[in-house]
Each structure stands twice: as C-alpha cells, then as structure tokens.
N, C-alpha and C positions, 0 to 999 in steps of 0.2 A: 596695754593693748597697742600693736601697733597700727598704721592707718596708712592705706595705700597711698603711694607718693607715684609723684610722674615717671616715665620711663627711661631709665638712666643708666650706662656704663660705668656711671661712678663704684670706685672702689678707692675709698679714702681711707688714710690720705695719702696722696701723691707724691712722689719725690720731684723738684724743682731741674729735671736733668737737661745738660747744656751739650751739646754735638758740637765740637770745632774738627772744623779742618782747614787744609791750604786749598786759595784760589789758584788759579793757573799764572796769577801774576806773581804770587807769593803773599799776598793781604789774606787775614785769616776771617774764613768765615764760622760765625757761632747763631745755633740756633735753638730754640727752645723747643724739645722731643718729649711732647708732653706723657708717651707712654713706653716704658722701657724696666727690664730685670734682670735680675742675676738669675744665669743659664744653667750656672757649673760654677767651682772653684774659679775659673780660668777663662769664664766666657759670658758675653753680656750679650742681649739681645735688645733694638730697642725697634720700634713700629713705627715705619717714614712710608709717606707715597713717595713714588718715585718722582717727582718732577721738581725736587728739590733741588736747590744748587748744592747741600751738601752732598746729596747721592754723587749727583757730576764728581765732585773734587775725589771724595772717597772713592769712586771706579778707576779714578785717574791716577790716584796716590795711593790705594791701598790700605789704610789709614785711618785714623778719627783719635780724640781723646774724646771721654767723658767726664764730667763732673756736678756739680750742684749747686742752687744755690745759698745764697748765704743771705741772714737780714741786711746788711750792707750791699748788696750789689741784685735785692730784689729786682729794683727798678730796671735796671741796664739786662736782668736775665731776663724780665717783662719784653722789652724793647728786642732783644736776639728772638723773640717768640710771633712779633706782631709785624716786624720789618722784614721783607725779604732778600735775600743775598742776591738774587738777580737782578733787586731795582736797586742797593743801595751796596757797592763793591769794598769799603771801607764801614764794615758793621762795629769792632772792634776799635777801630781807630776814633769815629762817632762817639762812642762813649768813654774815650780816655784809657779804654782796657791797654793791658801789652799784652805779647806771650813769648815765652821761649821756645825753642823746637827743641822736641822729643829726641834724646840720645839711641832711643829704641827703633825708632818710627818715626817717617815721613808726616810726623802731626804734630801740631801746634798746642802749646802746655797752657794756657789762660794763666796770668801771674796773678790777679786780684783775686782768684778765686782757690779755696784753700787745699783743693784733690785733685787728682787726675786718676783717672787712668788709661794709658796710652795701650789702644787698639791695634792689631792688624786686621783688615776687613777679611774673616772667614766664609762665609757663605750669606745667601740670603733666599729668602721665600717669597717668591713672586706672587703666590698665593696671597700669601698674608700679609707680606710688607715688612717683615720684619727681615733685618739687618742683622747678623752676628758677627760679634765680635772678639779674638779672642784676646785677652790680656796678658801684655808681655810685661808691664812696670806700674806699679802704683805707687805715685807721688805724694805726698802730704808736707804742710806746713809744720815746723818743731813746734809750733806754738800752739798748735789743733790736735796738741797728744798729750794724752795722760801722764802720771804717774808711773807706768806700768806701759809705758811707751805707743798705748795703741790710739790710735784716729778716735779723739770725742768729740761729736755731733753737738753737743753744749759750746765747747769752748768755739768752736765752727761757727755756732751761731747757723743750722741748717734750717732752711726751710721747705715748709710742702705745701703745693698747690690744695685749696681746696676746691672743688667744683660745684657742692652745692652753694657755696656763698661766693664765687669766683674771685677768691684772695688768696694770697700767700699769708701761710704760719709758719710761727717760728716752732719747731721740734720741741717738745715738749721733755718733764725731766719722767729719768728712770722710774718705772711705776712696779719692775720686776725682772728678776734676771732668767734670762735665757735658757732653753733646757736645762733646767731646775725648777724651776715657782710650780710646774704639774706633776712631778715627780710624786706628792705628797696622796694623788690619786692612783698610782701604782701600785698601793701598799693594800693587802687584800686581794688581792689575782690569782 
C-alpha cells in the first residue's frame, strides 16, 4: 500500500549533468544543471534560470558541452553545483580539473570527466527555462567502452543525484535490456 509522501518534483533518479562553458576571459566555467534530457537524436535540452553565468558565456559563445558525473569526481561535480561562476571566476581551476576546447565548438571538453557532448546553443524557452542544445560531436574516454565499442556507464563509474536522500549514486548494473525484456507482452494482440 502505498502512503502519501510530501510534495515533490522528484523523478528518480537523476542524472549527475555538468554545463561547461568559456568565460569572457577564457577560464572555463562548470555548473551543476540539476534538470536536463535528451530532446531528439541530436538535441539536448537542459532547465537553467536565466541569471546564471553560464546563460552569459553560452549567449556570448554559442556554445556549451555536457557531461556527467562520475564516483570519482562526485565531490568537485558537488562543488560546480553549490559555487557560483560570478563569485568564484576559476571554478575549474579550484578543483584541479583541466579542459580542452572543442574542435566543434566554442566550448570547453572537461578532461577528468569521461563524456562530452559538445553543443551549439539552438533556441531556448523563456517560458520555461529550458535551454536547447543541438549536438554536433560526442566524446568518450577508450577506457568507458565496451567490447562492442559502445559508452558503459559501469566502467564510467556514472552517477545519479538522489533527491529524496540528497546524495549521489553510483548507476547501478543491467537489470534488462532495452526494447526487448516487454516484447514478451506483445505476443496475444
């Protein structure tokens, strides 16, 4: 039975998503975008008020990468989510991170963290705050791929925000595969 709980947006669990872009100096700012999803094949959308300093950088550059985080770099994706880029201009440099610029895009690639995907700023909804973005290049570590060459979220080591207990976890293992494991209710129609 279940039993009414307090009033909550939660929908768990949450992906650990990290917004970098260039300051106007060139020092890269990253912030922790606690609500964001895949749009399209080819376009990601993620939910910012506007009086961020990444809005600034990305109107001004066009630009953003995305990525995740990881059990090793919980702390420092903690820290880009609670620090602001207005009050602290080297966020990135604070915590030891590097990054490389995007061959794509005017955006900066996070090196300690195992994905990217590099943006160009498409539109956004003033309405709602959300930000699109569409995806020109997706990064990945050789070391964060299968057998079968593709992005695993295990060997990543990925984690997701929980909000009822307010901690990061680590992704848990395959419990079933993807369009397939319901298939088996198909059969009878």
């Amino acid at each position: 039975m279940k039993k009414s709980y307090r009033l909550s947006s939660a929908i768990n669990p949450c992906p650990v998503i990290l917004i970098a872009t260039y300051n106007e100096d060139g020092t890269v700012n990253v912030m922790n975008a606690a609500w964001g999803c895949p749009i399209d094949t080819d376009m990601v959308g993620v939910c910012l008020s506007p009086d961020h300093k990444t809005n600034e950088n990305f109107h001004r550059t066009g630009a953003f990468t995305l990525t995740f985080a990881t059990a090793d770099t919980a702390a420092e994706a903690d820290f880009f989510g609670i620090a602001s880029g207005k009050e602290i201009k080297d966020k990135l440099g604070r915590v030891g991170f590097h990054a490389s610029r995007s061959l794509k895009a005017a955006a900066p690639v996070i090196d300690e963290f195992p994905f990217a995907l590099v943006c160009l700023l498409d539109h956004e909804d003033p309405e709602t705050g959300m930000v699109y973005g569409k995806i020109v290049e997706v990064l990945a570590e050789e070391n964060c791929l299968n057998e079968q060459g593709k992005f695993d979220l295990d060997l990543a080591q990925a984690v997701c925000y929980d909000s009822f207990s307010h901690s990061y976890r680590k992704v848990g293992e395959k419990v079933a595969p993807a369009f397939e494991s319901g298939k088996r209710f198909l059969e009878g129609e």
